[in-house]
N, CA, C and O atoms as CSV, one atom per row, in Angstrom:
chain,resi,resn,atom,element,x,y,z
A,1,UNK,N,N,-54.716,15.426,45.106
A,1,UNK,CA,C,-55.647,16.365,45.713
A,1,UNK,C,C,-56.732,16.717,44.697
A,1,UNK,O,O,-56.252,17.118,43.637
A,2,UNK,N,N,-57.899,16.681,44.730
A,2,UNK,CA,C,-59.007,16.711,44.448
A,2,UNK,C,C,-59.530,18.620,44.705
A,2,UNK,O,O,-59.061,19.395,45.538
A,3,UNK,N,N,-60.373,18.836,43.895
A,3,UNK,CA,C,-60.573,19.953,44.489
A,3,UNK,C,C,-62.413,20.360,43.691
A,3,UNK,O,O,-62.824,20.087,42.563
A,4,UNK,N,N,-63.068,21.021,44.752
A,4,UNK,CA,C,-64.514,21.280,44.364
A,4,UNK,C,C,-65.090,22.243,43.199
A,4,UNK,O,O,-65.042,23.473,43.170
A,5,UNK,N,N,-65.603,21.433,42.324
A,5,UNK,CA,C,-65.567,21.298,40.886
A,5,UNK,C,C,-67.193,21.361,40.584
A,5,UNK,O,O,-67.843,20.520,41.206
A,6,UNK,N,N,-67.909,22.213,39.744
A,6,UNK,CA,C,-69.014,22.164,39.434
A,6,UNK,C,C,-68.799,22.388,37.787
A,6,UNK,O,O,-68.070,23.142,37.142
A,7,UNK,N,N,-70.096,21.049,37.304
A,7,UNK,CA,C,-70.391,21.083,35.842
A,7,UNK,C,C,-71.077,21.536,35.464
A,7,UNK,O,O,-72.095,21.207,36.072
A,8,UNK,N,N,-71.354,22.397,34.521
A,8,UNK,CA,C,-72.521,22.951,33.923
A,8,UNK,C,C,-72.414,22.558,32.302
A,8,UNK,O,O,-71.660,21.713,31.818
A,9,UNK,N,N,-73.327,23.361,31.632
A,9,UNK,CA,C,-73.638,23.489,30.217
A,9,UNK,C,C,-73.028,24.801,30.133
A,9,UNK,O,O,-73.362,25.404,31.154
A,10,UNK,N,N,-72.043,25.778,29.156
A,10,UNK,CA,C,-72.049,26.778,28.591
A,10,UNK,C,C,-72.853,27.409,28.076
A,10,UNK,O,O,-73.513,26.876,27.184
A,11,UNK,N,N,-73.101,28.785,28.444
A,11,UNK,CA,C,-74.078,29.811,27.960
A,11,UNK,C,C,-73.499,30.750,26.909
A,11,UNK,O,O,-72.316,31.018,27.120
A,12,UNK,N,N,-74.017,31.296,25.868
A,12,UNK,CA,C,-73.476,31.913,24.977
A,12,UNK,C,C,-72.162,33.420,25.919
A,12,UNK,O,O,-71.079,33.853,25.526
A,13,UNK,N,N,-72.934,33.741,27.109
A,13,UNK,CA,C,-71.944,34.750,27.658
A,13,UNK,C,C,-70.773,34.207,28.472
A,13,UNK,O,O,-69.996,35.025,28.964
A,14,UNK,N,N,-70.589,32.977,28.647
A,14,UNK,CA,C,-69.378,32.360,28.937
A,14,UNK,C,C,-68.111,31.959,27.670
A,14,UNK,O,O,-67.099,31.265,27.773
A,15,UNK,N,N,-68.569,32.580,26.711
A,15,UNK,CA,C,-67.282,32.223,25.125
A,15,UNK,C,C,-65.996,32.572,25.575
A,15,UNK,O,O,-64.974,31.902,25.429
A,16,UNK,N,N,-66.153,34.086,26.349
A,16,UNK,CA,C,-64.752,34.955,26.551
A,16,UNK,C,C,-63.932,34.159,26.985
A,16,UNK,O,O,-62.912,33.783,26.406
A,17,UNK,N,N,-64.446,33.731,28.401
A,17,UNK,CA,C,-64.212,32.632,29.791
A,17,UNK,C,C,-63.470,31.613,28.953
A,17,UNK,O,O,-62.247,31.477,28.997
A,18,UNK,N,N,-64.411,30.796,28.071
A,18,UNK,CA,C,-63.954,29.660,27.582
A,18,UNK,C,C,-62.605,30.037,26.779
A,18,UNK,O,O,-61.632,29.302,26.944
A,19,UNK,N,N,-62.518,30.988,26.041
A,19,UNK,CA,C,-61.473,31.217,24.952
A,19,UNK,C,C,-60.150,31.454,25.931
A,19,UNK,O,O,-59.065,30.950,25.641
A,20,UNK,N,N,-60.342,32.256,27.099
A,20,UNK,CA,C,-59.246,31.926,27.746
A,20,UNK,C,C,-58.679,31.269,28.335
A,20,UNK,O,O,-57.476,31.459,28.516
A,21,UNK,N,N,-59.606,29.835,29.067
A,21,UNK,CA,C,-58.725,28.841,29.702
A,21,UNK,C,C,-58.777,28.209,28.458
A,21,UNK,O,O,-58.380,27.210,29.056
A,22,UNK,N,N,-58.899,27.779,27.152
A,22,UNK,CA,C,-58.299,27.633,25.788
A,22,UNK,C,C,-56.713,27.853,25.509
A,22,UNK,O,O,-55.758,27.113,25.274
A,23,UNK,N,N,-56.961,29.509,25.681
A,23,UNK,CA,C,-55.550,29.788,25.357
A,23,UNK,C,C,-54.469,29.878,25.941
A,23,UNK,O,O,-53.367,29.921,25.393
A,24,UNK,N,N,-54.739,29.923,27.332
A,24,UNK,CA,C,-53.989,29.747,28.892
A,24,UNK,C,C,-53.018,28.525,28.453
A,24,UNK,O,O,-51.829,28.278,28.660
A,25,UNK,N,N,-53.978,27.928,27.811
A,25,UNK,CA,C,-53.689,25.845,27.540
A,25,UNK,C,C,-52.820,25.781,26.632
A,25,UNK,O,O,-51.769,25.140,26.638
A,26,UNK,N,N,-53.216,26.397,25.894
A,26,UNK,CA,C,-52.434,26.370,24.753
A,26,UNK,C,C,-50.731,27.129,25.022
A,26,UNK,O,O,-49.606,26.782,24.665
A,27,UNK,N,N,-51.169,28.096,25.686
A,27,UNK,CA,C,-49.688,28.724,25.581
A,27,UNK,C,C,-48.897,28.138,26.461
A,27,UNK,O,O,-47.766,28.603,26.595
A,28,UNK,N,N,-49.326,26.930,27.301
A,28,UNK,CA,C,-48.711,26.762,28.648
A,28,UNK,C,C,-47.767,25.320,27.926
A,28,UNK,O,O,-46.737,24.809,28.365
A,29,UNK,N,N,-48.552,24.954,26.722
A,29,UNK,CA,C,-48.547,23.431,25.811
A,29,UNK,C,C,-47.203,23.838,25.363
A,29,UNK,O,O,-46.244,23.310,25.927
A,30,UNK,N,N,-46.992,24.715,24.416
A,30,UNK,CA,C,-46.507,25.893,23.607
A,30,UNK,C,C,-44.977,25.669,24.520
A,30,UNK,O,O,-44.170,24.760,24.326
A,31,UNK,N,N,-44.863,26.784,25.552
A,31,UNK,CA,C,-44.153,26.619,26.224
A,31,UNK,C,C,-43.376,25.636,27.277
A,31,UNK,O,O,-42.488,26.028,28.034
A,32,UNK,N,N,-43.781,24.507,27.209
A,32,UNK,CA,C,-43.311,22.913,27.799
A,32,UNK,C,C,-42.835,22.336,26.704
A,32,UNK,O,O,-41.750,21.754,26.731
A,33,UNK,N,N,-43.631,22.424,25.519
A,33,UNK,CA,C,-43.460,21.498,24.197
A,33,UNK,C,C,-42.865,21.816,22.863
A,33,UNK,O,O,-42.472,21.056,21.977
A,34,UNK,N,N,-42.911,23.902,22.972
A,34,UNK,CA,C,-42.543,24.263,21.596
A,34,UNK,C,C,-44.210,24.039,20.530
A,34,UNK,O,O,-45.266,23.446,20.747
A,35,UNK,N,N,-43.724,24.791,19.481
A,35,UNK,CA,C,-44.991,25.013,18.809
A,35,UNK,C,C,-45.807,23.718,18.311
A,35,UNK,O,O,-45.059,22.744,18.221
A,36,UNK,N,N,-46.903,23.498,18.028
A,36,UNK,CA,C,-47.580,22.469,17.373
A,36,UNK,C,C,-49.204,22.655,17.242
A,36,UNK,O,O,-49.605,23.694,17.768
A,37,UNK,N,N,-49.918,22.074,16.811
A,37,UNK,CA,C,-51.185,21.778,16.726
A,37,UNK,C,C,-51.859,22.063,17.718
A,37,UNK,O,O,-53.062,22.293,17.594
A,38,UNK,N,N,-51.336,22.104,18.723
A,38,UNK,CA,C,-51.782,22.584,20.827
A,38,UNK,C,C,-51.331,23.970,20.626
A,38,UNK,O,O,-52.062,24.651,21.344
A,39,UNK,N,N,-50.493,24.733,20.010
A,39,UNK,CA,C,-50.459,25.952,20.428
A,39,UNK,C,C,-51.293,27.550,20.277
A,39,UNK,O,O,-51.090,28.623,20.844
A,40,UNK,N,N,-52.536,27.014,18.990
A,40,UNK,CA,C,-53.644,28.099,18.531
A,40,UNK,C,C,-54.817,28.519,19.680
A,40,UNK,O,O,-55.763,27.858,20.109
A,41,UNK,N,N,-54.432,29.689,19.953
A,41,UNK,CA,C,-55.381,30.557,20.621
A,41,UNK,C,C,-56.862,30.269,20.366
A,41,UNK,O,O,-57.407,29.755,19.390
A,42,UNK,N,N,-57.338,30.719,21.457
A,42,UNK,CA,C,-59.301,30.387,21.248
A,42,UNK,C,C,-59.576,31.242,20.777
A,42,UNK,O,O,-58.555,31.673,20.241
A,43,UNK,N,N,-60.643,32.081,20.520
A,43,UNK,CA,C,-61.032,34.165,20.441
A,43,UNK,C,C,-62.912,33.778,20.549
A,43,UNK,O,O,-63.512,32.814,20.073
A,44,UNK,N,N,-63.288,34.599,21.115
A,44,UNK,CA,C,-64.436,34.422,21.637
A,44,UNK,C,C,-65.805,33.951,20.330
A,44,UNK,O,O,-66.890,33.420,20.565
A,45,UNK,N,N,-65.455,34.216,19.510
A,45,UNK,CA,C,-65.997,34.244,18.541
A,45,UNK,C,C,-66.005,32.675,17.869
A,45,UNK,O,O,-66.966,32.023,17.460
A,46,UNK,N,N,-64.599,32.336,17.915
A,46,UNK,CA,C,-64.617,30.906,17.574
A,46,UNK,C,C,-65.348,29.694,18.676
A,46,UNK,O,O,-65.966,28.652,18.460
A,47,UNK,N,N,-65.004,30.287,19.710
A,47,UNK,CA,C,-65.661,29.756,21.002
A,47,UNK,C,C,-67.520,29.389,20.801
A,47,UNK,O,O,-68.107,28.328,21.016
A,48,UNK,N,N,-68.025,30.603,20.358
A,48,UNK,CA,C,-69.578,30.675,20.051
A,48,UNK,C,C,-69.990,29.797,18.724
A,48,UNK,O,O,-71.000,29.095,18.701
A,49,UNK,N,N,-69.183,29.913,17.748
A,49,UNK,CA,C,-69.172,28.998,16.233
A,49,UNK,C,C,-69.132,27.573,16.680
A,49,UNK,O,O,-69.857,26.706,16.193
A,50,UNK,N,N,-68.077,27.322,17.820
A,50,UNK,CA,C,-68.274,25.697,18.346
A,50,UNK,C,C,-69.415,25.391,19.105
A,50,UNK,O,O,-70.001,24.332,18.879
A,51,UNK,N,N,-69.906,26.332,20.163
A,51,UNK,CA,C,-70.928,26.534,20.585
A,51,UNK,C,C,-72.339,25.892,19.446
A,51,UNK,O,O,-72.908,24.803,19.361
A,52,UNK,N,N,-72.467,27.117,18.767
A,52,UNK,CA,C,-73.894,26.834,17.627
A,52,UNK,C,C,-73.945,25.021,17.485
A,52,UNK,O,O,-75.075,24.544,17.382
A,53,UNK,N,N,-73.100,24.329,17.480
A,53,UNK,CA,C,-72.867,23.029,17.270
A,53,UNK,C,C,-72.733,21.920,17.365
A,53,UNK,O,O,-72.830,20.977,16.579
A,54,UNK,N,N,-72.346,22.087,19.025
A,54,UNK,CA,C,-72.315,21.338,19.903
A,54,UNK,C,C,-73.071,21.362,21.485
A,54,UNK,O,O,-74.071,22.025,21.761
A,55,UNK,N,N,-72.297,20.437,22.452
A,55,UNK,CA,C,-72.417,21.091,23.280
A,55,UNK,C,C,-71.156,21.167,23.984
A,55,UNK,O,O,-70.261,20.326,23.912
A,56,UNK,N,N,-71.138,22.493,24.838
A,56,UNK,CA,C,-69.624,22.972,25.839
A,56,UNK,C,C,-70.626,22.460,27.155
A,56,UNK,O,O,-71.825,22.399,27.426
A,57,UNK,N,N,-69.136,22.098,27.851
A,57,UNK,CA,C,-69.295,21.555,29.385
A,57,UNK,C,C,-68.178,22.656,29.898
A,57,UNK,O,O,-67.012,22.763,29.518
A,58,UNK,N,N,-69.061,23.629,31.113
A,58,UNK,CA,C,-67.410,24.282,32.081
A,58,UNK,C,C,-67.209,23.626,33.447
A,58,UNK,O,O,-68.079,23.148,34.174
A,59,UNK,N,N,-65.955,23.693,33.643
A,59,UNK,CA,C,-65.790,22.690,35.267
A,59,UNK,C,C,-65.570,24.610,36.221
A,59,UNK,O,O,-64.716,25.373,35.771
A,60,UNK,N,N,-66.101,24.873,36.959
A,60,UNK,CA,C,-66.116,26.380,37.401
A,60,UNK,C,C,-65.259,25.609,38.475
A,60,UNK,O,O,-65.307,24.380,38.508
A,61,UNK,N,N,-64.358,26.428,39.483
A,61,UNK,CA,C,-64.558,26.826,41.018
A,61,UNK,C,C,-63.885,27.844,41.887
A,61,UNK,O,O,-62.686,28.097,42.007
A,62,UNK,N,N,-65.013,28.408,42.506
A,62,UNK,CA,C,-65.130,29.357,43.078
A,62,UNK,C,C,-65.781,30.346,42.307
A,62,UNK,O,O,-65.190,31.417,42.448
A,63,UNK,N,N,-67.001,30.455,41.359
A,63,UNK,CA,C,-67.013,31.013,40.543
A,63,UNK,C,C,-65.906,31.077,39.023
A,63,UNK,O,O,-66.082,31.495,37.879
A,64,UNK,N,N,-65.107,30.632,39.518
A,64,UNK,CA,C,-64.032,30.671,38.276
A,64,UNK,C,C,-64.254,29.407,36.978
A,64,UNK,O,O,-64.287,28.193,37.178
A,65,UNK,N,N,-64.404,30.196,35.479
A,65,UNK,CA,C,-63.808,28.782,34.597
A,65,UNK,C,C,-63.024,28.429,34.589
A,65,UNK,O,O,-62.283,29.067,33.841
A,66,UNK,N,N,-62.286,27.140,35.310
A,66,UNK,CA,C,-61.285,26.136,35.204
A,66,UNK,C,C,-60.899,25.266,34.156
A,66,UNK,O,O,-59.790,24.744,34.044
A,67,UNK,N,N,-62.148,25.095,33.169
A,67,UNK,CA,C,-61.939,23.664,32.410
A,67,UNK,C,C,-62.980,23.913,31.634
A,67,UNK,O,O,-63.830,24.717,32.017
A,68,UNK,N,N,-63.112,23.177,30.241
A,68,UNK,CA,C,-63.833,23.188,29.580
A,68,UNK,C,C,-63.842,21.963,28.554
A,68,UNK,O,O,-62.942,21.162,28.803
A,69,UNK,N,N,-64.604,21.641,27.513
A,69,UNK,CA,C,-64.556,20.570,26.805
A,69,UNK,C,C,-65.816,20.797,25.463
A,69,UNK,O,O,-66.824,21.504,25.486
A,70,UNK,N,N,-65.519,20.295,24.844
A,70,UNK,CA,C,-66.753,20.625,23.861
A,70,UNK,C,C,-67.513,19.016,22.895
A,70,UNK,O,O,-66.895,18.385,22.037
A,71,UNK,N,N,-68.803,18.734,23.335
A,71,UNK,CA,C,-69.323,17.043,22.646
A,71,UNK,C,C,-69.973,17.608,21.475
A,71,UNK,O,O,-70.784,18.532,21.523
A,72,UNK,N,N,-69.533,16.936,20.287
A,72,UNK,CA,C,-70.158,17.197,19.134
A,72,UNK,C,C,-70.936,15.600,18.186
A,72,UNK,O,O,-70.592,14.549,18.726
A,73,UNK,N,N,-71.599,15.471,17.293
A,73,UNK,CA,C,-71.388,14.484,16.435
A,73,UNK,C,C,-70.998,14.408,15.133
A,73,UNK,O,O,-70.970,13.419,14.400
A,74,UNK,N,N,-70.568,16.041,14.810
A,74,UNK,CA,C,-69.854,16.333,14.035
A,74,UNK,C,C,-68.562,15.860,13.526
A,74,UNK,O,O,-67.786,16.812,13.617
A,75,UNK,N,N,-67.823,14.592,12.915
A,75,UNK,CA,C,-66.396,14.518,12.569
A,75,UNK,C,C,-65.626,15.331,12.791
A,75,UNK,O,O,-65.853,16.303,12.070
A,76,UNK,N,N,-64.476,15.537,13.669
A,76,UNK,CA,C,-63.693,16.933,13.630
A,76,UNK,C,C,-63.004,16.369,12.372
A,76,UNK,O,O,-62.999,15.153,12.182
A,77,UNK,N,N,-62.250,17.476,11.255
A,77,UNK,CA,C,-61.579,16.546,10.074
A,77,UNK,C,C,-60.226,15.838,10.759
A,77,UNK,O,O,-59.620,15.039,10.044
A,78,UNK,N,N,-59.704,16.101,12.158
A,78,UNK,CA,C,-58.599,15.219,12.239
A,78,UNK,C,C,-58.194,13.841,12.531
A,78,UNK,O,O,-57.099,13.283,12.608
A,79,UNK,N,N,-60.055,13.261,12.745
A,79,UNK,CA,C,-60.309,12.474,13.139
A,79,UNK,C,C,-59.874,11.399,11.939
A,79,UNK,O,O,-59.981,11.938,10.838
A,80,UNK,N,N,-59.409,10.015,11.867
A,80,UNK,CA,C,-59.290,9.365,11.069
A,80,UNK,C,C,-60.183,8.220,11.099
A,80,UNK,O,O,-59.796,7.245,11.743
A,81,UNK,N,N,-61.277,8.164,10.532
A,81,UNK,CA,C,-62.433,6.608,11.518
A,81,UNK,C,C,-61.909,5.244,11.274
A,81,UNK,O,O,-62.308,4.317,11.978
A,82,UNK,N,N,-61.289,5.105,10.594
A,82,UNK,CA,C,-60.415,3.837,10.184
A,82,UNK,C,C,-59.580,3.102,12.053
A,82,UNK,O,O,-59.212,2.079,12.630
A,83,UNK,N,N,-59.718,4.446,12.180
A,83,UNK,CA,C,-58.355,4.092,13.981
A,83,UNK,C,C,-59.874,3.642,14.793
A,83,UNK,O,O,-59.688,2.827,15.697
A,84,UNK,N,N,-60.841,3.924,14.655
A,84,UNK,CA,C,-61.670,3.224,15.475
A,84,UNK,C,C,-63.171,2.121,14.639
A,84,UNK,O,O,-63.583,2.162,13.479
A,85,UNK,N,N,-63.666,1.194,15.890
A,85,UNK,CA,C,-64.262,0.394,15.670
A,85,UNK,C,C,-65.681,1.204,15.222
A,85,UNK,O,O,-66.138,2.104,15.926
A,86,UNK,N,N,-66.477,0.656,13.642
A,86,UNK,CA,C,-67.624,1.494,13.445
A,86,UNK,C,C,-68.725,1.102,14.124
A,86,UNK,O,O,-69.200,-0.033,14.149
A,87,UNK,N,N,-69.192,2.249,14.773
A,87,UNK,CA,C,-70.496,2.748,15.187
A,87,UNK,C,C,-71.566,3.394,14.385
A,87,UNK,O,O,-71.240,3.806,13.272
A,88,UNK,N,N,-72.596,3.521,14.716
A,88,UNK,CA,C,-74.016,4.355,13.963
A,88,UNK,C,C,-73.789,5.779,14.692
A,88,UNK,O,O,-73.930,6.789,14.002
A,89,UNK,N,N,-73.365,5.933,16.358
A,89,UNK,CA,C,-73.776,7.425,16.477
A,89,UNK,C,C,-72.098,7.769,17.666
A,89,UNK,O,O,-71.975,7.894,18.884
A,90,UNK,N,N,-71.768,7.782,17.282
A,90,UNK,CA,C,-70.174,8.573,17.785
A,90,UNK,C,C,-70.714,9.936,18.307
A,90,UNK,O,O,-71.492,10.643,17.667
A,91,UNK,N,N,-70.014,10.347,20.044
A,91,UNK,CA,C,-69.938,11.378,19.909
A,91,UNK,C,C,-68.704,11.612,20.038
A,91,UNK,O,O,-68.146,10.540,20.275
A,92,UNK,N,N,-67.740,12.732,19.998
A,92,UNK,CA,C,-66.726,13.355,19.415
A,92,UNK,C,C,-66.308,14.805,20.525
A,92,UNK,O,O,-66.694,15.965,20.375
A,93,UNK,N,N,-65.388,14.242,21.653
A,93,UNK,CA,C,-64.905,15.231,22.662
A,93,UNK,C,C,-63.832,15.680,22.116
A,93,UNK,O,O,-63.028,14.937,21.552
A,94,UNK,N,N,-63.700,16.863,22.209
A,94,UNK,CA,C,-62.737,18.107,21.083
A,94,UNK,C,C,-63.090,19.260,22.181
A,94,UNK,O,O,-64.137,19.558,22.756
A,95,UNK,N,N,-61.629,19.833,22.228
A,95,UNK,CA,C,-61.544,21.214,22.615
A,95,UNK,C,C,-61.172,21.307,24.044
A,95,UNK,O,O,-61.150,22.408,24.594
A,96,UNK,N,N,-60.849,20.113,24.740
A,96,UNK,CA,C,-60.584,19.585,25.692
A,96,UNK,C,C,-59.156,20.777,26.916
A,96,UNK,O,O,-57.934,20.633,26.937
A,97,UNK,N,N,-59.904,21.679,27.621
A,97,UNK,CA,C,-58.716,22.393,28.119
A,97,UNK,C,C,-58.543,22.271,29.656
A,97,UNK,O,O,-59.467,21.608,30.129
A,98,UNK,N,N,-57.789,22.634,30.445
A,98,UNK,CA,C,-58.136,22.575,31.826
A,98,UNK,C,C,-56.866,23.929,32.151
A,98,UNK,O,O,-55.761,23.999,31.614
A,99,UNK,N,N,-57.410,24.839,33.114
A,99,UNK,CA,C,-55.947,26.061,33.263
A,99,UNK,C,C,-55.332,25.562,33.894
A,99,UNK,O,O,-55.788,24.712,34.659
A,100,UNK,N,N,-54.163,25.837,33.857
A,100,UNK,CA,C,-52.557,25.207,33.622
A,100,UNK,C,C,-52.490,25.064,35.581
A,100,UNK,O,O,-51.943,24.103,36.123
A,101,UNK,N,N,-52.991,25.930,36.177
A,101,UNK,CA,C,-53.059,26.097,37.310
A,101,UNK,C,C,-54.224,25.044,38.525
A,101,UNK,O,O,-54.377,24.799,39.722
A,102,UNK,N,N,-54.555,24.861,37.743
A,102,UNK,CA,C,-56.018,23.808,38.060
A,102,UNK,C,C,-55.620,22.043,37.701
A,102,UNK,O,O,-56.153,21.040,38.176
A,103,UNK,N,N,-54.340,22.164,36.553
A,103,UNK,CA,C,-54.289,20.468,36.075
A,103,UNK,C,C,-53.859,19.864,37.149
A,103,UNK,O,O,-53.447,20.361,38.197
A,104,UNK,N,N,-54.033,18.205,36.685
A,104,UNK,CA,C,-53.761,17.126,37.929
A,104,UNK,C,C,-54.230,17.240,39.288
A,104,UNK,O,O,-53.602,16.949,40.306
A,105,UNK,N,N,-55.917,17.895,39.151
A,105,UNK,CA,C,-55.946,18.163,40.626
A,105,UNK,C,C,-57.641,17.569,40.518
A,105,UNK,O,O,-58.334,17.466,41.529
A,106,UNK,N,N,-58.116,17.234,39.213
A,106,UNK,CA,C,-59.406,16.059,39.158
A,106,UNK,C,C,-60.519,17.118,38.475
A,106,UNK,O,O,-61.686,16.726,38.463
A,107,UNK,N,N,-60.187,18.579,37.847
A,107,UNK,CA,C,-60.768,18.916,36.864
A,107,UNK,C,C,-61.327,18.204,35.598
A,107,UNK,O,O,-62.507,18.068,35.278
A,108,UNK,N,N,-60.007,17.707,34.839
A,108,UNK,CA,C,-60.021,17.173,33.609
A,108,UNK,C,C,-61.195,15.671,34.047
A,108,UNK,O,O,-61.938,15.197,33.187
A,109,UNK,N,N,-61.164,15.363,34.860
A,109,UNK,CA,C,-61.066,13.648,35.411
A,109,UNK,C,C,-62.892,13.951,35.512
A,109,UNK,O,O,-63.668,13.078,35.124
A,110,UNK,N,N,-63.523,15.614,36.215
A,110,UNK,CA,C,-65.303,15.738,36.450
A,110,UNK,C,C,-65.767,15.878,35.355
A,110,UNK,O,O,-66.964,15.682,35.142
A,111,UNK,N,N,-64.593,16.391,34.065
A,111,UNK,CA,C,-64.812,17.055,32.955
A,111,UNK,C,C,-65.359,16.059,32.342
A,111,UNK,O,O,-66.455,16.248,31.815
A,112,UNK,N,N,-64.855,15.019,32.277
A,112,UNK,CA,C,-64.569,13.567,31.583
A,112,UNK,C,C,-65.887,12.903,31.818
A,112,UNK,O,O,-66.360,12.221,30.909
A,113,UNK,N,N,-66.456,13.021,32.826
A,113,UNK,CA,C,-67.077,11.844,33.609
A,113,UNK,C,C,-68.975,12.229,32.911
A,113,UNK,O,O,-69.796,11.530,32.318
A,114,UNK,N,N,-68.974,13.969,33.496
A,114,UNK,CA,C,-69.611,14.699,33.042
A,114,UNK,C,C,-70.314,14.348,31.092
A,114,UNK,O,O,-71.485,14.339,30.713
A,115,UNK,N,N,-68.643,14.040,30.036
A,115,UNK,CA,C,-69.134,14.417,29.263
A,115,UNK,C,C,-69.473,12.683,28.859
A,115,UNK,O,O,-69.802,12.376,27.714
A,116,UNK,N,N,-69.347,11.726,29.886
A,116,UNK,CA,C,-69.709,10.382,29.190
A,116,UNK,C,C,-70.897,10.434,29.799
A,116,UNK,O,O,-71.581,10.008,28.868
A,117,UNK,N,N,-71.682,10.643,30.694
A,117,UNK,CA,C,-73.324,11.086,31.272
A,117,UNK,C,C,-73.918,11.780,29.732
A,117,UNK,O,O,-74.948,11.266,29.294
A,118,UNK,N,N,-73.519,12.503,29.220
A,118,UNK,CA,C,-74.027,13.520,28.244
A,118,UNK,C,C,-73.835,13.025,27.042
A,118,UNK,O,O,-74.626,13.262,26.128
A,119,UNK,N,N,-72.756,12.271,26.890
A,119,UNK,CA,C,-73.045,11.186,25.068
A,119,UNK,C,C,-73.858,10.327,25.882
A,119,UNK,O,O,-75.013,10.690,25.658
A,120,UNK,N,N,-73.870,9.559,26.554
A,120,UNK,CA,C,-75.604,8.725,26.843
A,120,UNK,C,C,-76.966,9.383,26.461
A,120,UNK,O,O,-77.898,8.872,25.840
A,121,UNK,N,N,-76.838,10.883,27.082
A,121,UNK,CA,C,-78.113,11.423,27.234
A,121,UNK,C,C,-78.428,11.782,25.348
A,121,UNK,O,O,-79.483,11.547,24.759
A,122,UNK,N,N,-77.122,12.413,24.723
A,122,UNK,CA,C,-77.456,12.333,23.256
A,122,UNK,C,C,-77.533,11.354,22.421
A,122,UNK,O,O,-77.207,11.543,21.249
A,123,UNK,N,N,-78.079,9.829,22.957
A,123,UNK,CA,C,-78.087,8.870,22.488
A,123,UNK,C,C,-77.007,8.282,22.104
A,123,UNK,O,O,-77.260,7.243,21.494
A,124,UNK,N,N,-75.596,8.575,22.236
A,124,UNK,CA,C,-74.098,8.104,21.651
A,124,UNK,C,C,-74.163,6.998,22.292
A,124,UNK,O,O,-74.661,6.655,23.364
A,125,UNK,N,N,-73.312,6.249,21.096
A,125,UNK,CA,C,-72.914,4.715,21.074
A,125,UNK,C,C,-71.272,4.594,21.639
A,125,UNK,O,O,-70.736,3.598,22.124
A,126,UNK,N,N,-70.722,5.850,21.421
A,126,UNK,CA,C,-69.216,5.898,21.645
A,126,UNK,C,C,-68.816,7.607,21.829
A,126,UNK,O,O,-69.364,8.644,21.455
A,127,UNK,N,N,-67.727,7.335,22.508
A,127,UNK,CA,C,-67.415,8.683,22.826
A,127,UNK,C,C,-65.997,8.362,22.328
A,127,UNK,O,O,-65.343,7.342,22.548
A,128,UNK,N,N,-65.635,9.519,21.562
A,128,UNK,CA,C,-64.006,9.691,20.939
A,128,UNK,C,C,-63.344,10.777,21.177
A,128,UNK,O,O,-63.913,11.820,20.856
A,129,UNK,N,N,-62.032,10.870,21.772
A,129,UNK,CA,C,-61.433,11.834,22.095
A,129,UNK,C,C,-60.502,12.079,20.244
A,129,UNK,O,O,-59.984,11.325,19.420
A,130,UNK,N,N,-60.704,13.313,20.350
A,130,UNK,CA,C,-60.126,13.889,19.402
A,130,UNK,C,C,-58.141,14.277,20.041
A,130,UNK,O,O,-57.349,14.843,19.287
């Protein structure tokens, strides 16, 4: 089941929004999986610092943030470039969330589609999931 999904760009007054289907994600990871690298909270503040840097994509519906994602060309440091083939301009999808209530229903899937339209438009040669 599919469900009606709009993409936008993030505005600096959507951070809150974002930090919570972040942490929704995280705690939902947390709790299926036990602690790890998936289980750190967003806080609005860190939300805006990724912001300055990149760009955020939100998947809304009904008015609601559902999903989010963040394209950078920034290296995240967990990235190892050795695991992939070299390019001149990589972009770099990080931050990747969808609420726990919304997954497997083609959020993640507009999120996705959305952010390979948008490494084209920033000239990217490759898109890498972090």
């Amino acid at each position: 089941m599919n469900v009606n999904v709009s993409i936008s760009l993030a505005t600096p007054e959507d951070a809150a929004a974002i930090a919570d289907v972040i942490s929704e994600a995280a705690r939902d990871l947390t709790n299926k999986h036990g602690p790890g690298h998936w289980s750190a909270v967003a806080t609005g503040k860190g939300v805006l610092n990724g912001m300055s840097k990149a760009k955020v994509l939100l998947a809304r519906t009904s008015g609601q943030v559902v999903g989010t994602l963040r394209l950078t060309s920034s290296k995240p440091w967990v990235i190892d470039p050795a695991y992939f083939t070299p390019v001149p301009r990589p972009v770099y999808l990080v931050d990747v969330a969808v609420r726990p209530g919304f997954q497997r229903i083609g959020v993640g899937k507009s999120l996705i589609e959305a952010a390979k339209q948008m490494a084209t438009a920033l000239a990217g040669d490759s898109l890498r999931l972090d």
